[in-house]
N, C-alpha and C positions, 0 to 999 in steps of 0.2 A: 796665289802665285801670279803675280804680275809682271806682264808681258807688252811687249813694244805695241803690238799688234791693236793693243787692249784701249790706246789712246789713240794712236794714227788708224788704226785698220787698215783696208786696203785704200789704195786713194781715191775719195770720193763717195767711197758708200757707207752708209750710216751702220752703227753698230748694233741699232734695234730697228724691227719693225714696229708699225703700228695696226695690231691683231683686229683693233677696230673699225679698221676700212670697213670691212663687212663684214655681216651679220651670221652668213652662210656661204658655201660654194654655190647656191642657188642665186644669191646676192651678184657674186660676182661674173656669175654664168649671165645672167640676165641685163647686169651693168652693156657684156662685151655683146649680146644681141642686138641690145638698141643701137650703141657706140657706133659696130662693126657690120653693121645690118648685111651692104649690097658688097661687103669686101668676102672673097672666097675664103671659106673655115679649112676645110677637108677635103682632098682629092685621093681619089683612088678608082682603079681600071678605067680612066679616060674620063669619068666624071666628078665633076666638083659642084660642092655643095657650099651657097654663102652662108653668112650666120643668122639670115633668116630665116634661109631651108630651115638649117641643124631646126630655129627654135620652134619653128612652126609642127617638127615632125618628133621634137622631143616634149612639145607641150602637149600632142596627141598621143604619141606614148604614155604620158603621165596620167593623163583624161580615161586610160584605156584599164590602169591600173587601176587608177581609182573608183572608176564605175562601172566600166564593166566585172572587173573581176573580183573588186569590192576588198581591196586590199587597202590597210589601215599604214599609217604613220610605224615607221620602225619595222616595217616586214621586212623581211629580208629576200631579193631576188637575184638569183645568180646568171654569170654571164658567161657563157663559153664560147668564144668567139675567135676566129684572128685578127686582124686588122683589115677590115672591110667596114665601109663607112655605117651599114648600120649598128656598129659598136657605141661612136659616140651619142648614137641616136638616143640607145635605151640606156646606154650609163645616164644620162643628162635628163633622160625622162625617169629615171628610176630616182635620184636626184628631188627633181623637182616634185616629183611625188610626196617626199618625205620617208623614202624607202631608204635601205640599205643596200649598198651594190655587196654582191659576194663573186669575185672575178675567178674563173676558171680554166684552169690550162686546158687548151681544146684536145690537147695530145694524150688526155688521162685515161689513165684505164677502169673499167668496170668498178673495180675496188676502191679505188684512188678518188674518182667521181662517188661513189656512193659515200665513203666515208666523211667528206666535204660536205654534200650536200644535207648529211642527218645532222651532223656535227654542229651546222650554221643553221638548221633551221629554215631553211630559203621555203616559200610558198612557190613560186615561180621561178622559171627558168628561160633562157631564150637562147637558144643553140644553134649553131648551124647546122644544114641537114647533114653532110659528109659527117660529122660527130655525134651524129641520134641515134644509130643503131646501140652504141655503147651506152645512152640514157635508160635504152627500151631494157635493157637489162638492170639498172642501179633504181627505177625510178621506184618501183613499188615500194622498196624497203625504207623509202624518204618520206620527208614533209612536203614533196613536191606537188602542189594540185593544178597547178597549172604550166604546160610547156605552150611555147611558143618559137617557131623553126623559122627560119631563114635563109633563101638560097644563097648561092655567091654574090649573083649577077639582079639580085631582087632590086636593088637600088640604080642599078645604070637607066640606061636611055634604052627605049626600045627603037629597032625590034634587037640590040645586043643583049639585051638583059634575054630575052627568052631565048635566044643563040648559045650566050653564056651557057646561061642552068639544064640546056638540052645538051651541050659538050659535056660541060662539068659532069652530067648523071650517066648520059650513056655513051657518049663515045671515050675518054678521059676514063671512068669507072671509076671517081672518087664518093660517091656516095652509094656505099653498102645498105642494101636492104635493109628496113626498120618498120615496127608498127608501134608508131603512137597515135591512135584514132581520133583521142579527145584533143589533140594540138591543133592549135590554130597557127594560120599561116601569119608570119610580120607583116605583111603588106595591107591584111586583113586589123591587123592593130592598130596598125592607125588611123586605115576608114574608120574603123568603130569606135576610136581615140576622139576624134575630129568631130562625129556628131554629138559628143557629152558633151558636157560644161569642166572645165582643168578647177581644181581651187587650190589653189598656192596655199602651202602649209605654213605657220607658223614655226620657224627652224632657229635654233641658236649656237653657240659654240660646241654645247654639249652634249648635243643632237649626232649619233651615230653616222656619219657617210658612209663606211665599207668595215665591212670584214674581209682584211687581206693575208690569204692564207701562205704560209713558213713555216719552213721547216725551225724556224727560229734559231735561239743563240741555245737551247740544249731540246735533244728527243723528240719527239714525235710534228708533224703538221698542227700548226694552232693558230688561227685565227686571231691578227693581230686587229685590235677595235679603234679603229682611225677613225678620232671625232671629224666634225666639221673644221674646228677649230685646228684641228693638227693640219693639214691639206691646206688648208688657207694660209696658216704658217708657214711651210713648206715653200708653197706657191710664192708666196711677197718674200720670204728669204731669199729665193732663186733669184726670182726678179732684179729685186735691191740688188743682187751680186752678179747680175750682168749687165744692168740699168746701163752703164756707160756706152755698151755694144749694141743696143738695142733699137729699134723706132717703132714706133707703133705704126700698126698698118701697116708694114715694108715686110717682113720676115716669112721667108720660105723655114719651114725645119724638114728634114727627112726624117719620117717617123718609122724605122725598121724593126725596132724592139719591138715587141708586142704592148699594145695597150691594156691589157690586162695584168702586167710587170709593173710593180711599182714606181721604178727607175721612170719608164717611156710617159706612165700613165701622170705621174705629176708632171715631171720637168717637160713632157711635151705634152701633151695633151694641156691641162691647165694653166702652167705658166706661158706657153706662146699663145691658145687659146684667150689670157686677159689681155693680151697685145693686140690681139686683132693677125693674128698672123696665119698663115696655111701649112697646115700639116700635111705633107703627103705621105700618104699610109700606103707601106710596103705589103702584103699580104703574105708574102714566099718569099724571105729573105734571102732563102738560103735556093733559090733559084740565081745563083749569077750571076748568067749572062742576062734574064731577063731583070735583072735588080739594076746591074749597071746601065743597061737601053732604058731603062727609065730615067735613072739619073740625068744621063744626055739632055734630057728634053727639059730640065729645069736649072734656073740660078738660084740654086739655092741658096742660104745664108746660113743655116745654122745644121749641124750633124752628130745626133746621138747615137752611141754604142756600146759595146762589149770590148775586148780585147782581139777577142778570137773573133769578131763581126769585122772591126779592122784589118784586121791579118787576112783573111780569107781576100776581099776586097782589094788589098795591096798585091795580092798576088794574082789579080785576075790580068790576064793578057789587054783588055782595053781600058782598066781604072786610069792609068793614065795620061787616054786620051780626053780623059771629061774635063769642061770647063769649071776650075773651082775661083774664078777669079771672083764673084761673090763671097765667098763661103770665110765668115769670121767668126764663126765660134764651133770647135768638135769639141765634144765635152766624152768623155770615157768615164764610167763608171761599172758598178755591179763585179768587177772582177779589178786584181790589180794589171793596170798597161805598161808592157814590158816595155823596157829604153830601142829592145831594136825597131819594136814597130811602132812608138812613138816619131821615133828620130827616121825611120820610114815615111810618116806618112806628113810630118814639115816637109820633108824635101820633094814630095809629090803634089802635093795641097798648097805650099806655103803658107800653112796655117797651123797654130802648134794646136797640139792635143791637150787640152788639160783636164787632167785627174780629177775628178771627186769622189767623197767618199759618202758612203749612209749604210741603210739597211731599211727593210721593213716597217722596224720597228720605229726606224726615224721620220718615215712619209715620204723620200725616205735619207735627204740628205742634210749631213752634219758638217762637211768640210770640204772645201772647193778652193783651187787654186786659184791666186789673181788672174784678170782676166789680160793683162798685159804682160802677161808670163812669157818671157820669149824662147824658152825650150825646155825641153823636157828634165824636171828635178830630182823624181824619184821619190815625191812628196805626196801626198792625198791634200795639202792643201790648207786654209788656217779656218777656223769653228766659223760658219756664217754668222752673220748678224743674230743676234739674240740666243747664242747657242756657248754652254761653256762645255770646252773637253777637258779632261783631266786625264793623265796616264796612271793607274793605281795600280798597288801590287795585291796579294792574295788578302790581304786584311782589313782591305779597300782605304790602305794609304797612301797619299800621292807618292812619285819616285822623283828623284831628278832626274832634270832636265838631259835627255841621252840615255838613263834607263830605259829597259823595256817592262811594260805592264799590259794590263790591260786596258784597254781605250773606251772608257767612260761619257756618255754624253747626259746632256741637259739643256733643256730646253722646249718652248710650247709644239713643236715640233714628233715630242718624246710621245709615243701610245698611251693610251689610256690602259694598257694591259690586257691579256690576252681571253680572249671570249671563253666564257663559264670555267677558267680556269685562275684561281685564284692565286694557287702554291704554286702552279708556274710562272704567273706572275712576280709573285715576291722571289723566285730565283736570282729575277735579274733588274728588277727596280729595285733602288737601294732605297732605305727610311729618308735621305734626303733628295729624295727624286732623280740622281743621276741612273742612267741604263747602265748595266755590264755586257758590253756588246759581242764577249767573245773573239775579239780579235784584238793580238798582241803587238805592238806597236812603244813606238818614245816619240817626245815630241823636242824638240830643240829649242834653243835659245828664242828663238825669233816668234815661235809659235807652232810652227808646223808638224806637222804630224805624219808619221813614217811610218807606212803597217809592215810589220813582219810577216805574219799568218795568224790565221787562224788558231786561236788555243789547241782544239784538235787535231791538229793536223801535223802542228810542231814535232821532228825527230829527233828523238834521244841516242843521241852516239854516243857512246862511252862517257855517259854525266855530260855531254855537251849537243846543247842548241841546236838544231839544224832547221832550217825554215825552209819550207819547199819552194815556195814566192823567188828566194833570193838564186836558189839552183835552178829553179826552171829560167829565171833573168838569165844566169849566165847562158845555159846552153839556147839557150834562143840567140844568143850573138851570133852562132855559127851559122851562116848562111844558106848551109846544107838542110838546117832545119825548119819545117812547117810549123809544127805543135811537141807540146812537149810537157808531161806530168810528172812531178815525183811524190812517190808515199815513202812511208817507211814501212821495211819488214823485220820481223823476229831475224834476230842473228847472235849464236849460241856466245861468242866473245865480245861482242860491242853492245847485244843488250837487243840496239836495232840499227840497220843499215838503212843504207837509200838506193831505193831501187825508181828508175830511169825510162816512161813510157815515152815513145818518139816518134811521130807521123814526118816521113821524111819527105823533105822536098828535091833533093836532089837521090837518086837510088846508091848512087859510089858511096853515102854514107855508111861509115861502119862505126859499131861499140869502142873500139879503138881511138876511134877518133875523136868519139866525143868523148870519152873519160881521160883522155891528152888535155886536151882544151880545159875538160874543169879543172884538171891539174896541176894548168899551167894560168888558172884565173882563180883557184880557189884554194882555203887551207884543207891539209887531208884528208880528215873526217866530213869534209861535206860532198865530198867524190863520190859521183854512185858508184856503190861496187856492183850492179844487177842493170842491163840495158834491154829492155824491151821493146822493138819495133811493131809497130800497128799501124793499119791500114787508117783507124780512126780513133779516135779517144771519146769518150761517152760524154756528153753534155745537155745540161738544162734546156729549158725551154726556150731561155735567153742566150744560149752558147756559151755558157760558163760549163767550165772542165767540171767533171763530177770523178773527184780523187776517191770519196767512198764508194762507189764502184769496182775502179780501179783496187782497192784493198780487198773487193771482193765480201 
């Protein structure tokens, strides 16, 4: 299917990477140490660490793995962590070990944690303390033999760091009581890291980096096996596709997502990381007022998010006193970005939002908009470099151009498929290596690609279509509104209706009102007939809506 795109691309960047620059993420980890030595990597709570620190403290991490705890090539050790600087310590040390990262929501529960951790096999773990009480319970029935804990404040400057972790434990009360006896302290890791000898493993394309766990494109949590090769992919695609915006060594990013999120952990973490650039890590996103007083104090340059991370943000009383006269690239991904708080946050930032698209399974991204996009499209963007999308229908044949199907990717980018799970594997890799990603979408003449929703999620109105994507778009226009879900329910004459969750921002809102508005923006059947107001709407770890909840 040949497309414009396919011979101009966007202007300026190449249509393929070259997967051979390096050998490994430890390759190119180690490239941006020497490069990048005295330039600052990582900030967070008032300290910043250069990318000599990170390598001095992540080649003692690795030293620590290696010999003291006598872990081999291919272990797998998990991370439960928020975004506190020593995250990139021990991912980068687990790395250069020759280990496997297995990334872990710090937010998990007992079950959720234990099932992860038998599932992946992890030997080790390295958790914060406020999240060990929950270990002390999941850890027996694992493969876990070794923890290793970490306070908040364990990497600051003293005497904050021992201020810190004495607020944090007892005045604060965020770290509930636990007893893991045999754990050893991080800061104790890398003393003991630092008197071993490191020996850099032999690593290649095909050499495992992470098991990143998803709920994937069907059923249960699984463990997607992201070679080296995939991440490095990933990594120089991004790049190459914002190469023109970019300088080495200049580049502030705000890093709010969590780094153990696919989305944060490539596109910031590694690809501004090969820059030489500073990440500043958010810890408590979803603290506000302290997210924003952080802002203030940097120029930053680049800003990754959610939908709902934006929206929140735009509605805080001082977001638009912060200086964004730096700030040239906000890139949205993980959820789709609605037209009003994209066209919100140009006219606040003067910087448009552009849309990408991925998943998990892609490391995680497939399609990104130009980077000289001057407003907002309502597009996810055209396949990066070395990457083909195709739209298919149920018999995995292409559709035309303006059909809807499912949105197919390919590319080195694509998983190696999902850990000791073969038959879920073959669900969604096709015999010619494209993914079935689950989400319904057409792509247009020019190339670009439009997601509708989700396959599951899609409402059946009397034999027609209904996409949640495109009704929560509309009712987001109304001003009145904060946030806004729709599922579908059983309804005895249409088969299924659309029923309407709505966090209100102004209170004069009423049901009334909004189902005018869709009715006066949308055809019949896609009008909720059911309006539901709530105080909050359930969301991920990264602030994405969680609709199967909402269905209950």
């Amino acid at each position: 299917m040949e497309k414009p795109w396919l011979k101009s691309y966007q202007k300026g960047v190449s249509p393929e990477i070259n997967l051979n620059e390096y050998a490994s993420l430890v390759d190119m980890l180690e490239e941006s140490f020497k490069k990048y030595a005295e330039l600052p990597a990582f900030h967070n709570m008032g300290r910043t660490l250069t990318f000599s620190e990170i390598e001095k403290h992540s080649r003692n991490f690795a030293s620590y793995l290696q010999n003291t705890l006598g872990l081999k090539k291919g272990d797998r050790v998990a991370l439960m962590m928020p975004n506190i600087l020593q995250y990139p310590i021990a991912l980068f040390g687990v790395l250069r070990a020759g280990m496997v990262a297995v990334n872990v929501n710090p937010l998990y529960t007992k079950r959720e944690l234990e099932y992860q951790l038998k599932d992946s096999g992890a030997q080790a773990i390295v958790i914060l303390a406020n999240f060990a009480h929950v270990l002390e319970h999941a850890v027996g029935q694992t493969s876990v033999r070794h923890v290793i804990v970490t306070e908040l404040g364990d990497l600051l400057k003293q005497p904050k760091a021992t201020i810190v972790n004495l607020v944090v434990k007892h005045v604060k009360k965020m770290v509930p009581a636990y007893s893991l006896p045999e754990a050893t302290s991080f800061l104790k890791t890398l003393s003991l890291g630092g008197a071993g000898t490191y020996k850099r493993p032999k690593l290649n394309h095909d050499d495992l980096a992470f098991l990143q766990y998803t709920g994937g494109t069907t059923g249960v949590s699984k463990g997607a096996m992201l070679a080296h090769s995939n991440i490095l992919a990933n990594m120089l695609q991004a790049r190459t596709w914002i190469s023109r915006l970019i300088k080495e060594g200049e580049e502030i990013i705000v890093t709010a997502l969590p780094l153990y999120h696919i989305f944060s952990l490539t596109a910031n973490c590694f690809v501004f990381s090969s820059i030489g650039a500073l990440n500043i890590l958010i810890t408590n996103p979803r603290d506000f007022d302290a997210f924003v007083k952080e802002l203030k104090k940097w120029k930053f340059t680049a800003f990754t998010g959610v939908n709902t991370l934006f929206n929140a943000l735009l509605n805080h009383p001082q977001f638009s006193t912060i200086n964004f006269k730096s700030l040239k690239l906000s890139l949205g991904g993980g959820m789709a970005v609605q037209k009003a708080v994209a066209e919100k946050w140009k006219s606040i930032t003067g910087c448009t939002l552009i849309e990408a698209y991925g998943l998990t399974e892609t490391s995680p991204a497939a399609c990104m908009n130009p980077m000289d996009l001057k407003a907002y499209n309502g597009f996810v963007g055209l396949p990066i470099s070395s990457t083909l999308v195709e739209i298919r229908d149920d018999a995995g044949k292409n559709v035309p151009d303006g059909e809807v199907g499912e949105v197919c990717i390919k590319g080195p980018q694509v998983m190696k498929g999902y850990w000791q799970r073969p038959d879920e594997t073959a669900l969604v890799v096709m015999a010619d290596g494209f993914l079935k990603t689950g989400d319904l979408g057409f792509m247009n003449a020019e190339g670009f690609t439009k997601l509708v929703d989700r396959k599951k999620d899609m409402i059946l109105v009397s034999g027609f279509n209904v996409y949640p994507n495109e009704v929560e778009d509309v009712v987001a226009l109304n001003q009145k509104v904060l946030e806004c879900a729709a599922i579908g329910v059983p309804d005895e004459k249409s088969g299924e209706a659309v029923k309407l969750f709505v966090v209100k921002k102004d209170e004069s809102l009423t049901a009334k009102e909004i189902i005018d508005h869709c009715k006066a923006n949308m055809t019949g059947y896609k009008v909720p007939r059911f309006v539901e107001f709530r105080k909050d709407l359930p969301k991920s770890n990264v602030g994405k809506i969680l609709r199967k909840e909402l269905r209950g």
